[in-house]
C-alpha positions as CSV (number, residue, x, y, z in Angstrom):
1,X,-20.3,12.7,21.9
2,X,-18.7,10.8,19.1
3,X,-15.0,9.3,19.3
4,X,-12.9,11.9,17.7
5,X,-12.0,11.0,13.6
6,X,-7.9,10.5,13.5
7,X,-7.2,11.4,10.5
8,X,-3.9,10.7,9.7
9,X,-4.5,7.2,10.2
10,X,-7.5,7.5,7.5
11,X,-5.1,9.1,5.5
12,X,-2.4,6.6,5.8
13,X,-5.0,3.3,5.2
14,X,-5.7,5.4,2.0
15,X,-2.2,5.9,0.8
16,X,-2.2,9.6,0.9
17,X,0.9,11.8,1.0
18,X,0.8,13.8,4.0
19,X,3.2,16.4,4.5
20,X,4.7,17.6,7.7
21,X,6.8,19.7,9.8
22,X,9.1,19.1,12.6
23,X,8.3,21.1,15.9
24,X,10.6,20.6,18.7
25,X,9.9,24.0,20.5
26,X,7.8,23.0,23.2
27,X,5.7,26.0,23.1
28,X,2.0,26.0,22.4
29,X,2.0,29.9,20.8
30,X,4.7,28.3,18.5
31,X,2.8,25.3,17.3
32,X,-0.4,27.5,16.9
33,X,1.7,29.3,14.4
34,X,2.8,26.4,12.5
35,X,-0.5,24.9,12.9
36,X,-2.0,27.4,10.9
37,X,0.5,26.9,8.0
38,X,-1.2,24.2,5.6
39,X,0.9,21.3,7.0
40,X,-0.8,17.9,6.8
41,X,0.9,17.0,10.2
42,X,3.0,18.4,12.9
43,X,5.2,16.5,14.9
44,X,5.6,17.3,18.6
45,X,8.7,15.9,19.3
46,X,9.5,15.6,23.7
47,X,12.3,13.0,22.7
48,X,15.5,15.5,21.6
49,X,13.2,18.8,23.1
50,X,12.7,19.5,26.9
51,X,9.2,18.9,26.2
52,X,7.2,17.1,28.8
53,X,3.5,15.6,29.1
54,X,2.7,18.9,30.4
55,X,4.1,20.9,27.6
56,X,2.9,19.0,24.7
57,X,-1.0,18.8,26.5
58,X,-0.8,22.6,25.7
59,X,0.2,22.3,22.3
60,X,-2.2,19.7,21.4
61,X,-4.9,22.2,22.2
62,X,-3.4,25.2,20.4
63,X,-3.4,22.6,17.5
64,X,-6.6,21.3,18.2
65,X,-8.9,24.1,16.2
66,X,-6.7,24.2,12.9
67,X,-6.7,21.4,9.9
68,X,-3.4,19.7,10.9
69,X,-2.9,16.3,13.3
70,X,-0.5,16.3,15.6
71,X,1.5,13.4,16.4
72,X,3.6,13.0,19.3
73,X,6.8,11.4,20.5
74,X,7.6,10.3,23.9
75,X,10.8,10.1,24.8
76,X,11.0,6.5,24.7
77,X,9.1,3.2,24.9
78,X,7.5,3.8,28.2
79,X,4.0,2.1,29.1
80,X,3.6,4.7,31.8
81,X,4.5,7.7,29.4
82,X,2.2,6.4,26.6
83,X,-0.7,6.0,28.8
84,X,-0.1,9.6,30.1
85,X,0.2,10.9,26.3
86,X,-2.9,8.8,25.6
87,X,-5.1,10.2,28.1
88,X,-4.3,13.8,27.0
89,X,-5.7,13.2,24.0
90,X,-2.9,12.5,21.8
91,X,-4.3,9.7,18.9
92,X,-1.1,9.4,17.0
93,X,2.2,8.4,18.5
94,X,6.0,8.1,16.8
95,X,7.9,5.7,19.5
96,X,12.0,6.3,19.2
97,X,14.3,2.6,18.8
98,X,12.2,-0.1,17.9
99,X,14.8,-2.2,17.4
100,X,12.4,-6.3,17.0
101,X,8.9,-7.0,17.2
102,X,8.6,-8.0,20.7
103,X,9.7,-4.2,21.6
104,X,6.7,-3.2,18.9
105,X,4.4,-5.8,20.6
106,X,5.0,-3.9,24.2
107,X,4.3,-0.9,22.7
108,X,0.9,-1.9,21.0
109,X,0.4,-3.6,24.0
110,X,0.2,-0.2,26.2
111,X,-1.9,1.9,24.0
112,X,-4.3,-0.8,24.4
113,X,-7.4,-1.5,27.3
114,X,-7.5,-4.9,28.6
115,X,-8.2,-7.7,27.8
116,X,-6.4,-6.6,24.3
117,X,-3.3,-4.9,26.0
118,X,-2.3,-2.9,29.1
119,X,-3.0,0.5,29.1
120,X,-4.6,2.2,32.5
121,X,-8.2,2.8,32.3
122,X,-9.5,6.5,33.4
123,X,-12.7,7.5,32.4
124,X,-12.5,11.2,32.7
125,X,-9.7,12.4,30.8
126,X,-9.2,14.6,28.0
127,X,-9.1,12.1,25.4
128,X,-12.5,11.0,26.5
129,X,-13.9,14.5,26.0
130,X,-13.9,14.5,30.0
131,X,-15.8,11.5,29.9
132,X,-18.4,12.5,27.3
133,X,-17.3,10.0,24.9
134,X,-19.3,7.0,26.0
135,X,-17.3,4.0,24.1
136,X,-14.2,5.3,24.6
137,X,-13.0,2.2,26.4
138,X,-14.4,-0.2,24.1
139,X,-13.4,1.7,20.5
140,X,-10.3,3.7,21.5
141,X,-8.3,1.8,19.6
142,X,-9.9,1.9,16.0
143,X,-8.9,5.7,16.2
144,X,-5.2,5.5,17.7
145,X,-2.3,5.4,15.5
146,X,1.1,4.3,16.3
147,X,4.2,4.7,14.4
148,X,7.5,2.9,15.1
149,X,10.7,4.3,14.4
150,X,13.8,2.2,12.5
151,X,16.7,3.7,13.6
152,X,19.6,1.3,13.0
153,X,20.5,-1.3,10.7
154,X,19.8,-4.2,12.9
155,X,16.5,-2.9,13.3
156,X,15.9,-2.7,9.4
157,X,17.0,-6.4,9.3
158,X,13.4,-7.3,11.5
159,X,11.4,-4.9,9.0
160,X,9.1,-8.0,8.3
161,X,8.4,-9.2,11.6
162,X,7.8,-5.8,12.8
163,X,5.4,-4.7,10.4
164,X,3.5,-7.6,11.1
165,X,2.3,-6.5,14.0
166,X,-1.1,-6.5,14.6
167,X,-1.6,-2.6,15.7
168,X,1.9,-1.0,13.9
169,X,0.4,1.6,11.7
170,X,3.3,2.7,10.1
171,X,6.9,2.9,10.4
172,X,9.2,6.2,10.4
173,X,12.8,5.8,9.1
174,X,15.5,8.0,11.3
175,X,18.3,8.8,9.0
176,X,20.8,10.3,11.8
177,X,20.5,7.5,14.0
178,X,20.7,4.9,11.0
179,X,24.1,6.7,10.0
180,X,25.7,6.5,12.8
181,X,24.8,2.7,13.1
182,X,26.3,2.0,10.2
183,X,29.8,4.4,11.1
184,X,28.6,7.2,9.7
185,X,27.8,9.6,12.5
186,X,26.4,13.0,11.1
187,X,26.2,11.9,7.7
188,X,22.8,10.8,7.2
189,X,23.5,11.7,3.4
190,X,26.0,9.6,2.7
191,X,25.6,7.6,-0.2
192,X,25.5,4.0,1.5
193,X,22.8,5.3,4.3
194,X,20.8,7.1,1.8
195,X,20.9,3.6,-0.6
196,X,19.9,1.3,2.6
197,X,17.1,4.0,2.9
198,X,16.0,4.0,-0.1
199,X,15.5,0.4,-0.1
200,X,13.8,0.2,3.2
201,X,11.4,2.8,1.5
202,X,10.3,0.0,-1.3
203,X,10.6,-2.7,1.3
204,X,7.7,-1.4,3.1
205,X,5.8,-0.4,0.0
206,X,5.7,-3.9,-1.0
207,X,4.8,-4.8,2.4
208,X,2.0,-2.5,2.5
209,X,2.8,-0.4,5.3
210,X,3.1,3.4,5.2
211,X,6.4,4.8,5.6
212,X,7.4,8.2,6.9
213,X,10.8,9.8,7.3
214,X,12.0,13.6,8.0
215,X,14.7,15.4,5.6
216,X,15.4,19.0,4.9
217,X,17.0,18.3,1.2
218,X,13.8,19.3,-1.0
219,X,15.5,16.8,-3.5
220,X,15.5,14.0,-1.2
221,X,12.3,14.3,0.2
222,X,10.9,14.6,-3.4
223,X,13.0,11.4,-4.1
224,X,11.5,9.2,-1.0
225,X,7.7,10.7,-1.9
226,X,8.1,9.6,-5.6
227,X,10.0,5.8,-4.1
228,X,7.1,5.4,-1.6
229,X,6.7,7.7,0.9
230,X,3.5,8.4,2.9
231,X,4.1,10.8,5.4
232,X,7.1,13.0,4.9
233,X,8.4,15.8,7.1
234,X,10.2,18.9,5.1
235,X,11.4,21.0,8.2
236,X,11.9,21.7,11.4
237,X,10.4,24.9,13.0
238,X,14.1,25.2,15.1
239,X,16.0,24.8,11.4
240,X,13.5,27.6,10.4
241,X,14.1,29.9,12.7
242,X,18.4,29.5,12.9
243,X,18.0,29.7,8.8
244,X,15.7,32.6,8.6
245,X,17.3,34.4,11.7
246,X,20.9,33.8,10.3
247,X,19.9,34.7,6.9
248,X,18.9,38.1,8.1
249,X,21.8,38.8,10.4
250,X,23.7,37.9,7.5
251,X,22.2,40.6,4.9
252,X,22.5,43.7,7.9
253,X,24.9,43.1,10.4
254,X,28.1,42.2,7.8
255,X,26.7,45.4,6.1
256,X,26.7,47.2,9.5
257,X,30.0,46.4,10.0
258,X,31.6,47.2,6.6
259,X,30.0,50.9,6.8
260,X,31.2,51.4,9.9
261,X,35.1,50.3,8.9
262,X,35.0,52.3,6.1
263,X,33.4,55.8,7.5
């Protein structure tokens, strides 16, 4: 059996746009749904969800027949975690706070076999096809993607030394963490965070390295995608559901309530 294609990261090397969505319901009959959508990518999120290894090994298989790749993000920067994410057969990974390049080396460093890195070896696991994947040991790598996160200013100022990296794929921008670094807590449109964005958007372009971020404003995601953007995330299925539920309350229940003052 043949080590599985990752295609995001083919996508990525090639430079194009893939579109995603934000799941943080950690729920494999939800993510089937949203699997099924047309999304380039979903996002299976166990850092701000009570998602665990357990969880997110469910949803990577109600993903796994549909067109979409899932990538997933631990809670933090854990070699433990990682190799346990890893060996359920997730390929692409988003790690939270990289804040330098040594904290990206770690990282690399545990998604790696020896003698190139750290990570555990177990030869029948899922991401080995229970062990029907012969060279899994020695080619895992070429088909493993990892993503940092920049959440913070200080971490923007090491852009350079952490793209170059040997194993960083790409980097993800957080706009709510970046805000608050820079005083602005909850306003991850305000005009300065969205500038220093912006700019860390064409940094990495002319670095060469795929950037990613996740905003609900159709006008700014449109804005990063035409600035530089490679993988961009347009929702969140918990947004979804608060918008479409409220939305509906909204057209029946004030409706309800005026018929029933007025009779």
């Amino acid at each position: 059996m043949n080590l599985p294609r990752n295609t995001f990261k083919h996508a990525l090397a090639e430079g194009r746009q893939q579109i995603g969505l934000w799941c943080s319901l950690p729920d494999a009959y939800c993510t089937e749904i949203v699997a099924a959508s047309g999304f380039d990518w979903i996002l299976l999120d166990s850092e701000h969800s009570p998602a665990d290894p357990l969880t997110v090994l469910a949803q990577l298989q109600a993903a796994a027949p549909y067109p979409v790749s899932a990538v997933v993000r631990p809670v933090n920067n854990d070699t433990a975690l990682i190799k346990r994410f890893l060996d359920n057969g997730a390929q692409t990974l988003m790690i939270p706070y990289v804040q330098n390049a040594e904290q990206a080396q770690a990282i690399v460093d545990a998604m790696r076999y020896a003698p190139r890195g750290i990570r555990g070896m177990a030869g029948i696991t899922r991401a080995t096809r229970f062990g029907r994947v012969a060279d899994y040991a020695t080619r895992a790598e070429e088909e493993l993607c990892l993503i940092v996160q920049v959440e913070t200013a200080e971490a923007i100022t090491q852009i350079e030394k952490i793209c170059a990296v040997d194993g960083v794929d790409a980097v993800f921008i957080g706009p709510a963490d970046l805000a608050a670094s820079m005083g602005y807590p909850g306003q991850p449109g305000h005009p300065e965070v969205v500038s220093l964005i912006e700019r860390t958007i064409i940094k990495l372009k002319e670095l060469g390295k795929p950037s990613g971020i996740l905003t609900t404003d159709t006008t700014f995601a449109n804005r990063c995608i035409e600035l530089g953007t490679t993988f961009t995330a347009v929702g969140l299925d918990i947004h979804i559901l608060v918008s479409g539920a409220d939305k509906l309350a909204s057209q029946f229940v004030k409706k309800a309530a005026t018929s029933a003052a007025r009779s």
